[in-house]
mmCIF file of the N, C-alpha and C atoms, coordinates in Angstrom:
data_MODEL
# 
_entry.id   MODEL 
# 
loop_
_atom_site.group_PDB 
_atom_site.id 
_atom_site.type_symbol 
_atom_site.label_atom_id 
_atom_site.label_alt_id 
_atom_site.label_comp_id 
_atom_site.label_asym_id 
_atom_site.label_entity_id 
_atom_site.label_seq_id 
_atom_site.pdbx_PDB_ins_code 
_atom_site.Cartn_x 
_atom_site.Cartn_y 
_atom_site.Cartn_z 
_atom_site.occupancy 
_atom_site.B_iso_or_equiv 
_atom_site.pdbx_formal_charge 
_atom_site.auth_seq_id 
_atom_site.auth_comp_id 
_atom_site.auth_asym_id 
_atom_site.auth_atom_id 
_atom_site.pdbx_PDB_model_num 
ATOM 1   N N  . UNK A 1 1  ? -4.316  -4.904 3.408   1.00 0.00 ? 1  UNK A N  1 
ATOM 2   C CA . UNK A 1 1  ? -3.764  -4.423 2.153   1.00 0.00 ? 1  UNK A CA 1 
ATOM 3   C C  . UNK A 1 1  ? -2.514  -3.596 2.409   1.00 0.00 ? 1  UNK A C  1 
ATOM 4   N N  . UNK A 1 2  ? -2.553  -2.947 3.568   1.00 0.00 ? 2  UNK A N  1 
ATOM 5   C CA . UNK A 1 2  ? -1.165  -1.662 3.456   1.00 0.00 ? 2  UNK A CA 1 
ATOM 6   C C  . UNK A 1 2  ? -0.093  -2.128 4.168   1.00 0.00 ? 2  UNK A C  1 
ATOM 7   N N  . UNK A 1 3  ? -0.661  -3.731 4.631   1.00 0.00 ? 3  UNK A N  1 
ATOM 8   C CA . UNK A 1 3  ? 0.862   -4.773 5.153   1.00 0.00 ? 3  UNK A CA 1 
ATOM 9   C C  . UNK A 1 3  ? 1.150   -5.468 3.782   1.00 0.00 ? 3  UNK A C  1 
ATOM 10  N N  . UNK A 1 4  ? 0.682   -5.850 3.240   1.00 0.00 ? 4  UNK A N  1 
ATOM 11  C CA . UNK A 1 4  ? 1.056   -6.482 1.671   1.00 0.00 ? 4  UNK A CA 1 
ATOM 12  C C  . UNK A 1 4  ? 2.385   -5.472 1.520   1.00 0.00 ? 4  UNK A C  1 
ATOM 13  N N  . UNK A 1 5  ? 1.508   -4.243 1.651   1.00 0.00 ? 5  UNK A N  1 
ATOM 14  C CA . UNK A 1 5  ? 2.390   -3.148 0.253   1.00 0.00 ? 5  UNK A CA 1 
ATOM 15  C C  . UNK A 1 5  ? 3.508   -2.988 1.173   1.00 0.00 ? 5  UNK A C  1 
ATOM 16  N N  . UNK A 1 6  ? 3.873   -2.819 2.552   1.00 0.00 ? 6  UNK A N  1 
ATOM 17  C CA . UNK A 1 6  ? 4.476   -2.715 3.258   1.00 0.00 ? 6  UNK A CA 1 
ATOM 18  C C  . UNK A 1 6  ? 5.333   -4.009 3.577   1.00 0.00 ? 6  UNK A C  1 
ATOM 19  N N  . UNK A 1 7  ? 5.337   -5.139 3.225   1.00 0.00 ? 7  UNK A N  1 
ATOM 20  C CA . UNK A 1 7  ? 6.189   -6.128 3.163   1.00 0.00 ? 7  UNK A CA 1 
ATOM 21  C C  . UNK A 1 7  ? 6.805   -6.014 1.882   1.00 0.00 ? 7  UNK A C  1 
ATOM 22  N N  . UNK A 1 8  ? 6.100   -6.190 0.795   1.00 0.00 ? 8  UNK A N  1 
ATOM 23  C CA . UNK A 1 8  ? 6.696   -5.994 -0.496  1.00 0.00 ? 8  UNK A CA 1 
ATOM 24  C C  . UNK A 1 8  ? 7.477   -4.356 -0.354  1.00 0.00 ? 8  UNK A C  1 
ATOM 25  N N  . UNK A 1 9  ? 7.651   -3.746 0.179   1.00 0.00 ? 9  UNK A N  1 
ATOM 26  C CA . UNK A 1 9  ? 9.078   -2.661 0.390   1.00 0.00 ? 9  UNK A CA 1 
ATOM 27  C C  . UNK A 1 9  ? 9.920   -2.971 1.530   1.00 0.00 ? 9  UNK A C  1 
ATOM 28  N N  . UNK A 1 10 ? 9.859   -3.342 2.477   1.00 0.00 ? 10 UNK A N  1 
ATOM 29  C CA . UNK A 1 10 ? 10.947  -4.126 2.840   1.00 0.00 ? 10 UNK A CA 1 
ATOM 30  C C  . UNK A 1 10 ? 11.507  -5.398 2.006   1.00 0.00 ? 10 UNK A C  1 
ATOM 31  N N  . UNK A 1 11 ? 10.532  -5.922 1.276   1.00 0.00 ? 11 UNK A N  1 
ATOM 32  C CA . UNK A 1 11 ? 11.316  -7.222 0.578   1.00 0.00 ? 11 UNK A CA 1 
ATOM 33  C C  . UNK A 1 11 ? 12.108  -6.120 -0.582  1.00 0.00 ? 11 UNK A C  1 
ATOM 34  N N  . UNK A 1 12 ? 11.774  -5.513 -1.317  1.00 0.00 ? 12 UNK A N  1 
ATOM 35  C CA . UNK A 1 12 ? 12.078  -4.602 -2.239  1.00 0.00 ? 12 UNK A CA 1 
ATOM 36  C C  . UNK A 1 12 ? 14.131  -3.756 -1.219  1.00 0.00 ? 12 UNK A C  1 
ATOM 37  N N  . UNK A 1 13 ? 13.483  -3.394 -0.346  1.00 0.00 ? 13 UNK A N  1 
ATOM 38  C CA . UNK A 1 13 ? 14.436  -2.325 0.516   1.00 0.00 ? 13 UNK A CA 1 
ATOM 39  C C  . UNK A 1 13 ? 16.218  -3.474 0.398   1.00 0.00 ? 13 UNK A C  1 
ATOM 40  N N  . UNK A 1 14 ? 15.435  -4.597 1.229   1.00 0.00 ? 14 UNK A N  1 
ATOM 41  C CA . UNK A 1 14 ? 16.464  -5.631 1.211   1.00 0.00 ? 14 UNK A CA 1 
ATOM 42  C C  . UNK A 1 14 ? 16.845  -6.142 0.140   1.00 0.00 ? 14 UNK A C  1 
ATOM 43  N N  . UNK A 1 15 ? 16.189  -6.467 -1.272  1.00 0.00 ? 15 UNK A N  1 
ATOM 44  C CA . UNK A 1 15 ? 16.865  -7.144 -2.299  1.00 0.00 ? 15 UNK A CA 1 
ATOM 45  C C  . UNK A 1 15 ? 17.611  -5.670 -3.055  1.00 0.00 ? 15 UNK A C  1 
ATOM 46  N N  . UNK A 1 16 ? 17.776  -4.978 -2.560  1.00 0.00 ? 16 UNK A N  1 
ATOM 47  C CA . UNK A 1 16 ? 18.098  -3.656 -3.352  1.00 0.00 ? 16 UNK A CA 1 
ATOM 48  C C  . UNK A 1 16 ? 19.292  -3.312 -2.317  1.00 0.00 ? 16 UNK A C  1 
ATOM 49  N N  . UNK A 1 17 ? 19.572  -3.521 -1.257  1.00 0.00 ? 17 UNK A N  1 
ATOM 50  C CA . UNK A 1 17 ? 20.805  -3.583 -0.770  1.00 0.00 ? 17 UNK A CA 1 
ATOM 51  C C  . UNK A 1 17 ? 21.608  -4.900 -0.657  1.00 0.00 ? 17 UNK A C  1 
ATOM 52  N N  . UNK A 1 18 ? 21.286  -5.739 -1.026  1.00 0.00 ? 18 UNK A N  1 
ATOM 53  C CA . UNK A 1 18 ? 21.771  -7.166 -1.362  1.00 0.00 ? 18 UNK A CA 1 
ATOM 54  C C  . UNK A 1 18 ? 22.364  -7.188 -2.809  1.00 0.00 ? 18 UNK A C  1 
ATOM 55  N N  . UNK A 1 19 ? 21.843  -6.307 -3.606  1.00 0.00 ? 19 UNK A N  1 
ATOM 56  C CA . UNK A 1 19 ? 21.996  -5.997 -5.163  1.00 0.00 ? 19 UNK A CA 1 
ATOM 57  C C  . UNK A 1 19 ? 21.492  -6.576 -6.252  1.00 0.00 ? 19 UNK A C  1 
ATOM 58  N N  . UNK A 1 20 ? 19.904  -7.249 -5.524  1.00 0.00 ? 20 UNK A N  1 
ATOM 59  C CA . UNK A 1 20 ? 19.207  -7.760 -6.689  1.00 0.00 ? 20 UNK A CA 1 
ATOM 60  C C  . UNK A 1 20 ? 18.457  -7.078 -7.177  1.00 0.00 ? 20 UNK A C  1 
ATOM 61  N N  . UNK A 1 21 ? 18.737  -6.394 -8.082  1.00 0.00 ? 21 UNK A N  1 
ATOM 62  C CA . UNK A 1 21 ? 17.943  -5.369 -8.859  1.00 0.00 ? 21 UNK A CA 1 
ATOM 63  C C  . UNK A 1 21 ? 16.651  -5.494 -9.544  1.00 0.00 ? 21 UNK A C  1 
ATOM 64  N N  . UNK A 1 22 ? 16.994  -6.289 -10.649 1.00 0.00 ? 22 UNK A N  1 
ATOM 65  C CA . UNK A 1 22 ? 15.677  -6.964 -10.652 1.00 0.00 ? 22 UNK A CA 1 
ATOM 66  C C  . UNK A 1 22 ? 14.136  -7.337 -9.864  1.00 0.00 ? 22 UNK A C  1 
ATOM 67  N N  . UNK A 1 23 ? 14.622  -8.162 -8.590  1.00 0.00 ? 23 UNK A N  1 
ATOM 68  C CA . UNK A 1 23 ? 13.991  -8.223 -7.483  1.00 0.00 ? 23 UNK A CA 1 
ATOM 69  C C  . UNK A 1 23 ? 13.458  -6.987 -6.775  1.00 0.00 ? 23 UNK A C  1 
ATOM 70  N N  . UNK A 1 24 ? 14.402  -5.859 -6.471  1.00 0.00 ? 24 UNK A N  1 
ATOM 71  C CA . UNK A 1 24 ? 14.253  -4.636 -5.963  1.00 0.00 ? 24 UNK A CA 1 
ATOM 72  C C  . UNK A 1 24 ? 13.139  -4.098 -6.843  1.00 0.00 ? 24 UNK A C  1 
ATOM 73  N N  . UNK A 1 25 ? 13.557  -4.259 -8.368  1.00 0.00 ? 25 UNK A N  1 
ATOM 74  C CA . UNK A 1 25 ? 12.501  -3.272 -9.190  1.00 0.00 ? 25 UNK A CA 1 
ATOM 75  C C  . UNK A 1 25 ? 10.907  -3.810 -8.895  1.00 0.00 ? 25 UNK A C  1 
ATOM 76  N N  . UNK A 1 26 ? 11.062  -5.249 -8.818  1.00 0.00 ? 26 UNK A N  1 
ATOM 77  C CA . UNK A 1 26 ? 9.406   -5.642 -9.342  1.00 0.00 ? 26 UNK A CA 1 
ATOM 78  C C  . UNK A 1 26 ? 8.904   -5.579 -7.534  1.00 0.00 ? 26 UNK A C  1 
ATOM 79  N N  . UNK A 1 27 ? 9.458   -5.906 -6.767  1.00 0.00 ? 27 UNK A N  1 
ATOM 80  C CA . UNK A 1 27 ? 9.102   -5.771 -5.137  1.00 0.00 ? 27 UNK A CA 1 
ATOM 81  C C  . UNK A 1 27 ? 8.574   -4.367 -5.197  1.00 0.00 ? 27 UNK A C  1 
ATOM 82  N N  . UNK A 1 28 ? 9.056   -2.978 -5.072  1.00 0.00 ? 28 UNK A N  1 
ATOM 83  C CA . UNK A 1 28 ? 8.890   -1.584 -5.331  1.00 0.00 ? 28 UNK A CA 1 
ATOM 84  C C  . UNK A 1 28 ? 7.339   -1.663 -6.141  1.00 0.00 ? 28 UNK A C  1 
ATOM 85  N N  . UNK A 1 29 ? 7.294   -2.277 -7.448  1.00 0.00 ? 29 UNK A N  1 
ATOM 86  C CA . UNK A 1 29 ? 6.332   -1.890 -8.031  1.00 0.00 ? 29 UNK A CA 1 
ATOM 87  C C  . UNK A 1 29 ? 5.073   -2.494 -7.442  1.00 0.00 ? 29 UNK A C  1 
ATOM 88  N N  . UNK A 1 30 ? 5.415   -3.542 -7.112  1.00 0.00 ? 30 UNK A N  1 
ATOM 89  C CA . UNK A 1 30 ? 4.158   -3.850 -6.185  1.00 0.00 ? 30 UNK A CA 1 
ATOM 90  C C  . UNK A 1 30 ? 3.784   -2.968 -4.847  1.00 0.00 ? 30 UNK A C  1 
ATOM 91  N N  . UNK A 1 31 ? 4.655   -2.636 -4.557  1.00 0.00 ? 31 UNK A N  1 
ATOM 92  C CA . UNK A 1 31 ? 4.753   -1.893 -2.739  1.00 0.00 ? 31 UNK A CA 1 
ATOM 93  C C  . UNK A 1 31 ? 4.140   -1.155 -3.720  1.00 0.00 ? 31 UNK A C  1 
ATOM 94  N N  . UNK A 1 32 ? 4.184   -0.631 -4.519  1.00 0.00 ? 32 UNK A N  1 
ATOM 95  C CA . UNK A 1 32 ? 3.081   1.070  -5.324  1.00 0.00 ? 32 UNK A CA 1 
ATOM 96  C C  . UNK A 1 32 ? 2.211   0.644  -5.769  1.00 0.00 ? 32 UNK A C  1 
ATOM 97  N N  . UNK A 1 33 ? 2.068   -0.002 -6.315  1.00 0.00 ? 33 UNK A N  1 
ATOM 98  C CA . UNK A 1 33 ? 0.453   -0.847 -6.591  1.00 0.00 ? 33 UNK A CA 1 
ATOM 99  C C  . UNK A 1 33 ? -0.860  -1.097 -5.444  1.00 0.00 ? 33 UNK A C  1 
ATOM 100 N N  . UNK A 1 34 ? 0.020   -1.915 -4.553  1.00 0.00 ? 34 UNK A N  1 
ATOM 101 C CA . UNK A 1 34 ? -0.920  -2.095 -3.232  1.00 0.00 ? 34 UNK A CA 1 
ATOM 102 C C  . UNK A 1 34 ? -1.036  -0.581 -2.591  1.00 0.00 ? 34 UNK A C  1 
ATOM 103 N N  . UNK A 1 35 ? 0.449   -0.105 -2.414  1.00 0.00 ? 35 UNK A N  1 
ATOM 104 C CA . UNK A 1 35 ? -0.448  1.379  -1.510  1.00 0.00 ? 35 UNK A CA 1 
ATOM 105 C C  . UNK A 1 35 ? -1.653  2.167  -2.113  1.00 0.00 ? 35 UNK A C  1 
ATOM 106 N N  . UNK A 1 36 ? -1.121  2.569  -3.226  1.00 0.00 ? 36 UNK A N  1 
ATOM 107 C CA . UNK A 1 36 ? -2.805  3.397  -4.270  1.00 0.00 ? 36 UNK A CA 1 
ATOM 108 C C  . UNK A 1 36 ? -3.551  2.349  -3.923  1.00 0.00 ? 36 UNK A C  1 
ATOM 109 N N  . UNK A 1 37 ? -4.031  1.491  -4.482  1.00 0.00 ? 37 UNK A N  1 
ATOM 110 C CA . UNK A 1 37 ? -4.762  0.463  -4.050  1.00 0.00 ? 37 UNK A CA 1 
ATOM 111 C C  . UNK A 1 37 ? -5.877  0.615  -1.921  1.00 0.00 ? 37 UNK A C  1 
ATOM 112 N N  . UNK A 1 38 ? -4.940  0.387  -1.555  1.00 0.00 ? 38 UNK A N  1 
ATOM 113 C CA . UNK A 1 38 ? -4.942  0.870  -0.345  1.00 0.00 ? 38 UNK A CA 1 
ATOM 114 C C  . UNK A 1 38 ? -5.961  1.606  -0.033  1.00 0.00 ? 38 UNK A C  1 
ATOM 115 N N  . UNK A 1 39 ? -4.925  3.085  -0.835  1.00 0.00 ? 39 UNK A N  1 
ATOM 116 C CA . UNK A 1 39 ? -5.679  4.687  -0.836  1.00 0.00 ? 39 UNK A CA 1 
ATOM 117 C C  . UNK A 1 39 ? -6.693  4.945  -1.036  1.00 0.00 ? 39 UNK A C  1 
ATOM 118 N N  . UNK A 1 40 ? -6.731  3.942  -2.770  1.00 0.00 ? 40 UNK A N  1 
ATOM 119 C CA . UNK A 1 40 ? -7.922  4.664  -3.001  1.00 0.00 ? 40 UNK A CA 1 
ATOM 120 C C  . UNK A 1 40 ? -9.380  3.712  -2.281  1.00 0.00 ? 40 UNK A C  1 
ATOM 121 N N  . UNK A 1 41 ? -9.136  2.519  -1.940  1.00 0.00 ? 41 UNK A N  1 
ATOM 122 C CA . UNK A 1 41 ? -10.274 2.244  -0.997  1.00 0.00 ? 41 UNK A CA 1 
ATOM 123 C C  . UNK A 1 41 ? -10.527 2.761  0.576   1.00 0.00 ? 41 UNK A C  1 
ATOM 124 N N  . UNK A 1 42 ? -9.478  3.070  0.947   1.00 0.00 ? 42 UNK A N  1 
ATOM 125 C CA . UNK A 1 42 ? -9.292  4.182  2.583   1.00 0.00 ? 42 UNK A CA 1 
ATOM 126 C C  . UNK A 1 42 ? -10.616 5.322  2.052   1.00 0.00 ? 42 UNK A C  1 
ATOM 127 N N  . UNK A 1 43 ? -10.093 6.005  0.671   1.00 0.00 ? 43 UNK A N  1 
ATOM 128 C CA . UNK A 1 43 ? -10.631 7.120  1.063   1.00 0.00 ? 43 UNK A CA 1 
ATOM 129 C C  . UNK A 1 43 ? -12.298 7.224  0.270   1.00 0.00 ? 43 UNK A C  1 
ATOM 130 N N  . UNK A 1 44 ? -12.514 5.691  0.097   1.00 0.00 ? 44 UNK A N  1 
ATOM 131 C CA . UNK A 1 44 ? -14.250 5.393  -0.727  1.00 0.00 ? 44 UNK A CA 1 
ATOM 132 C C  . UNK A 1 44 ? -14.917 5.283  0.359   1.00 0.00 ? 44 UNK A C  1 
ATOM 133 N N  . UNK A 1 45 ? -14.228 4.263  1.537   1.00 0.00 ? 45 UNK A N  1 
ATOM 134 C CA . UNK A 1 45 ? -14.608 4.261  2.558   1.00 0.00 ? 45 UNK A CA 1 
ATOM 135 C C  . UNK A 1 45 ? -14.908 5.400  3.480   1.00 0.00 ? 45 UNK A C  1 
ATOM 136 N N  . UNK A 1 46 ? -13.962 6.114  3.876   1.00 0.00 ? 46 UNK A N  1 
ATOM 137 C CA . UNK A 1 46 ? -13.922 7.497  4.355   1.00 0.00 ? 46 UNK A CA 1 
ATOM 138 C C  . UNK A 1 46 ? -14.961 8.027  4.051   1.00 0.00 ? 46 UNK A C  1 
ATOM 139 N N  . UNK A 1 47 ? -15.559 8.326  2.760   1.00 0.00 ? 47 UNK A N  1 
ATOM 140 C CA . UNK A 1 47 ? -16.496 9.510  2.364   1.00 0.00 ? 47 UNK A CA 1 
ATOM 141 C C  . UNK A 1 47 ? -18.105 8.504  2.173   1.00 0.00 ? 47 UNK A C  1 
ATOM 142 N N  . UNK A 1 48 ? -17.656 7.252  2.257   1.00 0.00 ? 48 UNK A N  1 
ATOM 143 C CA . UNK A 1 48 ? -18.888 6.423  2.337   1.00 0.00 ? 48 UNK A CA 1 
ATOM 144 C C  . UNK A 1 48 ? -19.538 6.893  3.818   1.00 0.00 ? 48 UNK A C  1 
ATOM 145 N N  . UNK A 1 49 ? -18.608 6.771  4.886   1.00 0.00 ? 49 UNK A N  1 
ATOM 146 C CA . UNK A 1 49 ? -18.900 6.652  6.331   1.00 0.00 ? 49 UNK A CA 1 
ATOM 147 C C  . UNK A 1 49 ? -19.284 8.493  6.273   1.00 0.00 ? 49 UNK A C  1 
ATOM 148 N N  . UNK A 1 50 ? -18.544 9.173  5.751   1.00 0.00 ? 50 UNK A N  1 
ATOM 149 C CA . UNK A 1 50 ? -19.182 10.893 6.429   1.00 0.00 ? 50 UNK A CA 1 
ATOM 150 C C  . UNK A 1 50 ? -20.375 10.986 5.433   1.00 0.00 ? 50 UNK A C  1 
ATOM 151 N N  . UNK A 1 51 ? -20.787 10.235 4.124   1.00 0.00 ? 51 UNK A N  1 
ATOM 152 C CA . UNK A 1 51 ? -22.218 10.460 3.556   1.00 0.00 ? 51 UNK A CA 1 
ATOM 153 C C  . UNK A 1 51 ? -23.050 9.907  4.048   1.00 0.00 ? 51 UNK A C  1 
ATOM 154 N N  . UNK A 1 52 ? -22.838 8.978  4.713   1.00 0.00 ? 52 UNK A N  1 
ATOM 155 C CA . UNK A 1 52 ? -23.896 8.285  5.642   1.00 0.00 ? 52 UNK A CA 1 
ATOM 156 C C  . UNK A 1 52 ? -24.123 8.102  6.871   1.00 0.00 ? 52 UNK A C  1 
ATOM 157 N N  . UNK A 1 53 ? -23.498 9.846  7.379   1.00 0.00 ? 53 UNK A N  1 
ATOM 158 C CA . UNK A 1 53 ? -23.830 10.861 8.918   1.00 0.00 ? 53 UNK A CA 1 
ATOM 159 C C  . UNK A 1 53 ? -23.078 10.051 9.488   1.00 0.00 ? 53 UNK A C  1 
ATOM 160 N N  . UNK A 1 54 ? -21.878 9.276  9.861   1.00 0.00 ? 54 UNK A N  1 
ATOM 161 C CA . UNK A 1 54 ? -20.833 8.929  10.680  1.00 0.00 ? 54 UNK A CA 1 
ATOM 162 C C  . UNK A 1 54 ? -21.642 8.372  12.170  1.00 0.00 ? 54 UNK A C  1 
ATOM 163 N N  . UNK A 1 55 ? -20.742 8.604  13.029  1.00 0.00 ? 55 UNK A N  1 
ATOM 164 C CA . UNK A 1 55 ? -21.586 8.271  14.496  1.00 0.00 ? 55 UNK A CA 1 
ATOM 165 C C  . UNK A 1 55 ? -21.139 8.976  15.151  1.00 0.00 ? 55 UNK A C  1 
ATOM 166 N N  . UNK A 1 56 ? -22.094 9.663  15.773  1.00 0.00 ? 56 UNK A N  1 
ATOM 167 C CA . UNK A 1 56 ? -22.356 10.752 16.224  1.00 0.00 ? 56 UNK A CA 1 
ATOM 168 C C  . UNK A 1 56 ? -22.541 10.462 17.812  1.00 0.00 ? 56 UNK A C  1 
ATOM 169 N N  . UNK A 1 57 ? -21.941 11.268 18.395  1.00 0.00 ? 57 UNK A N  1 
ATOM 170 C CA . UNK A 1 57 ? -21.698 10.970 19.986  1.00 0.00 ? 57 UNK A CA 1 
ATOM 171 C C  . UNK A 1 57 ? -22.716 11.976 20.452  1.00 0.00 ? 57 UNK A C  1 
# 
């Protein structure tokens, strides 16, 4: 998921110095879509794994 969002801002980065604006805008909005996206399953996961005592060395 956080290479999606991370290609779609380089595709975004490049059509926005090329001067396709358009392109730039909707690339960007996806790169922000997928990162929250991302986030907010990183951190369901995260608190899934420390409520259910992690692993313990």
């Amino acid at each position: 998921m956080l290479y999606y969002a991370l290609v779609a801002l380089v595709i975004a980065i490049i059509a926005g110095i090329l001067g396709f604006g358009g392109i730039a805008f909707a690339a960007a909005g996806i790169a922000k879509i997928l990162f929250f996206i991302f986030l907010v399953i990183f951190v369901v996961s995260l608190l899934g794994h420390v409520l259910r005592g992690g692993d313990r060395i």
